[in-house]
C-alpha distance (Angstrom), angle and dihedral (degrees) to the residues before:
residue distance angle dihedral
X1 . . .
X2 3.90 . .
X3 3.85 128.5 .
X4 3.48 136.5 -179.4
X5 3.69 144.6 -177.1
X6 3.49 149.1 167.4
X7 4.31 116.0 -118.4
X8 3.78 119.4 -167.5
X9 4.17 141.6 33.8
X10 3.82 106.5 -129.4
X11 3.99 93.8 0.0
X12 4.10 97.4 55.5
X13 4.05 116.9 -169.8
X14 3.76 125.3 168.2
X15 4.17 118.6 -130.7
X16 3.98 108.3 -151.7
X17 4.13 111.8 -174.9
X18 3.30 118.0 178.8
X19 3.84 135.4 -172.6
X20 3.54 140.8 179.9
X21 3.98 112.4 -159.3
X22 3.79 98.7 -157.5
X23 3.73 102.8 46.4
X24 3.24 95.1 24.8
X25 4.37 105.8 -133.6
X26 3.47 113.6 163.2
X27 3.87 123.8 -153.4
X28 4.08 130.2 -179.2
X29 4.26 113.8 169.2
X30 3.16 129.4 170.8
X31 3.82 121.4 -153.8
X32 4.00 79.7 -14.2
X33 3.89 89.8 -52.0
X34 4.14 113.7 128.7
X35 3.43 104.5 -125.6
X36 3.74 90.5 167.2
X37 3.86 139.0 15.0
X38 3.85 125.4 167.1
X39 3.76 142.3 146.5
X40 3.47 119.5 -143.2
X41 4.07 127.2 -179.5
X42 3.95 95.8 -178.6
X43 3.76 134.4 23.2
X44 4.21 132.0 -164.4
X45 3.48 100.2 -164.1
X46 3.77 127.5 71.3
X47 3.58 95.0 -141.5
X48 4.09 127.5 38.9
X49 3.87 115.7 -159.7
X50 4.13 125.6 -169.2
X51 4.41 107.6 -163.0
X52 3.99 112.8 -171.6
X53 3.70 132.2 150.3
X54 4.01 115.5 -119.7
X55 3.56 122.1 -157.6
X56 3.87 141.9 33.8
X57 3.90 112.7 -129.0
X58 3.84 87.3 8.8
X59 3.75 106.7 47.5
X60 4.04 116.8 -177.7
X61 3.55 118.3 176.8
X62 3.79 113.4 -127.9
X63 3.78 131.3 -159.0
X64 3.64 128.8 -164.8
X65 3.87 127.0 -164.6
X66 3.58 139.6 -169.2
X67 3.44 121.7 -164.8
X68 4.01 121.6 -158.5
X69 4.16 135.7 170.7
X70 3.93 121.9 -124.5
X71 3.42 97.7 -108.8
X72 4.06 132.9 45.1
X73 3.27 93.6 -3.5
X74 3.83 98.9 166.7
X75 3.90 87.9 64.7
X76 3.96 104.2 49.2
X77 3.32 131.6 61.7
X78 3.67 116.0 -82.2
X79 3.95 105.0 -161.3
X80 4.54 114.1 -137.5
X81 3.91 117.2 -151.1
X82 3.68 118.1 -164.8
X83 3.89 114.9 -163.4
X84 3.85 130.2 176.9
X85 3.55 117.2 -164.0
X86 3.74 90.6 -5.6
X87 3.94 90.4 -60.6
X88 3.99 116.9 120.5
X89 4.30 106.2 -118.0
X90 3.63 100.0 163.8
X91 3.95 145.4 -7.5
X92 3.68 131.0 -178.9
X93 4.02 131.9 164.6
X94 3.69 133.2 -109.7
């Protein structure tokens, strides 16, 4: 799963997260910068979440969540909300 969006009015930076269910890579760039890369094979938590600042003179605050159920995770849907400054820009499922 692969989404993108754009962060910023005058100062414009593009947010890339991507996730792969069955292995379990994790990705976050921004502008093509890795901000975060991990592998995970099990998780605790029902819901993963990623906070980082984007921008220099224009700072937003972005938040990133991944949604997952209890059981068999890696073979259902696990829904992704992006938010900057607490507003919903994109979502997509993994």
């Amino acid at each position: 799963m692969r989404m993108t969006f754009e962060v910023g009015q005058t100062e414009r930076h593009q947010v890339t997260f991507s996730f792969n269910r069955f292995w379990g890579g994790l990705s976050i760039k921004v502008d093509g910068v890795s901000i975060v890369k991990t592998v995970s094979f099990a998780s605790v938590g029902l819901v993963r979440h990623w906070d980082f600042v984007v921008g220099q003179h224009e700072q937003h605050q972005v938040r990133i969540e991944k949604h997952r159920e209890l059981a068999f995770a890696g073979f259902r849907p696990q829904p992704v909300y992006a938010f900057v400054d607490g507003q919903l820009v994109a979502q997509g499922v993994a």
